[in-house]
N, C-alpha and C positions, 0 to 999 in steps of 0.2 A: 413314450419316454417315462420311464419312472422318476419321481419325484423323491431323492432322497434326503434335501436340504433348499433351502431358499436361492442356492445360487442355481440349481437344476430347472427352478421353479423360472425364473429370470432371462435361461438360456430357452428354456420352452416357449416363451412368450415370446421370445426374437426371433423362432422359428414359424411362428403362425403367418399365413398370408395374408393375413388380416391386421391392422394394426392395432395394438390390445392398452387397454386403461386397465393396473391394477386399483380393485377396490381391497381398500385395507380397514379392518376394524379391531382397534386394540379390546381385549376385556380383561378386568379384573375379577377375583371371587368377592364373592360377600356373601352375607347370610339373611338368609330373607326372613322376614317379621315371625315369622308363625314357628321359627325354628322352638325344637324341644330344648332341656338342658343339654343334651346327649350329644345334637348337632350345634349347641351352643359352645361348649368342650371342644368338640373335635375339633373346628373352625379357631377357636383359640390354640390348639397345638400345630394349626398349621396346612389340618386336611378339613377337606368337605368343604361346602358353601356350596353357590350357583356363580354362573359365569353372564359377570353383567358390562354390557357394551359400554368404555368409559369415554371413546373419542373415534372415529372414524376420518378416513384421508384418500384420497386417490392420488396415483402415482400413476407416469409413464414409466415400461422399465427400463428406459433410459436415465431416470434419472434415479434411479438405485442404484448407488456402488456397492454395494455393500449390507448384510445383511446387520449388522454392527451398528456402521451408520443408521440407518431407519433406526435401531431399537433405541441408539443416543438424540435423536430427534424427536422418538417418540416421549422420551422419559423428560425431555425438555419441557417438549409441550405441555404435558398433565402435572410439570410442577411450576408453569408458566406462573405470572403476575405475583409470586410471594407465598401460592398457597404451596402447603404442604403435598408433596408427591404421593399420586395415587400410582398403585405399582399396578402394571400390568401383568398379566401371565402369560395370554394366549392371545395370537393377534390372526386374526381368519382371514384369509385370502381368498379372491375370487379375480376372474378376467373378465374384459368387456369388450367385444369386438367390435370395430371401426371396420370401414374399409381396407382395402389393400395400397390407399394412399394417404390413408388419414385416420388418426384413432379416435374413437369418441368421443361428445364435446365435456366439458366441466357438466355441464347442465344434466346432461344423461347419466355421467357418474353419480352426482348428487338423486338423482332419481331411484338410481340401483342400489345405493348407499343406505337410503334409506329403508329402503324394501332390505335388503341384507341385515341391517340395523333390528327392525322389527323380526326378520327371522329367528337370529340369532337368543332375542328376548324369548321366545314360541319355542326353545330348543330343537328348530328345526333347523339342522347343522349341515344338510345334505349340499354337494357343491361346493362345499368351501373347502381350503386345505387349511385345517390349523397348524401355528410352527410355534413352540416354545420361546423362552428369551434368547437360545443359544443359538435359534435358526431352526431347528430338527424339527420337523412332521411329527405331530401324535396322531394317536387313537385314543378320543375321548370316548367313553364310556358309564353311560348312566350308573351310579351305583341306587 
């Protein structure tokens, strides 16, 4: 099944014989210390940085309605307790297979999670499906 939006992504997951935990990790960009003027600039008009993991979540995808929803959950969360909101751009998807009666436990998420977590730092991006704020699948591409 191709994947052309997060609701494709959703119904694929209810089709697995396996019962599935998605792992979610929202990132934002930032600019990492050693930046030049040049990628200092470009980051200030809006392009360039690196893609740094600011929260990670696991979800059944039952309890996704909505592709919307998650993103107004997420933007909650990162501006939780007063601080000022970190914006997310790109939130990387993966699945975790369970049984065919049972999906993986919290503990195993959090295991995966982490290891995803730590990828994503390593910009080893392979497995995951990244989706935009709007839902839409990219092609991130090293410049």
């Amino acid at each position: 099944m191709q994947i052309s939006n997060f609701q494709d992504l959703l119904k694929a997951a209810a089709m697995q014989s396996a019962a599935q935990r998605l792992l979610l990790v929202f990132a934002g960009a930032t600019l990492p210390a050693e930046a030049s003027a040049q990628q200092r600039a470009e980051f200030e008009a809006g392009q360039g940085g690196e893609l740094a993991p600011l929260m990670c979540v696991d979800k059944l995808p039952q309890e996704l309605s909505s592709f919307a929803a998650l993103a107004d959950e997420a933007d909650q969360l990162l501006g939780a307790n007063g601080q000022q909101l970190q914006r997310w751009q790109i939130v990387f998807v993966a699945s975790l297979s369970g049984s065919p009666a049972q999906a993986p436990s919290a503990e195993q998420a959090d295991k995966a999670l982490a290891a995803m977590v730590e990828a994503i730092k390593q910009g080893r991006l392979d497995g995951f499906i990244p989706f935009d704020r709007q839902g839409t699948p990219v092609n991130l591409q090293a410049r």
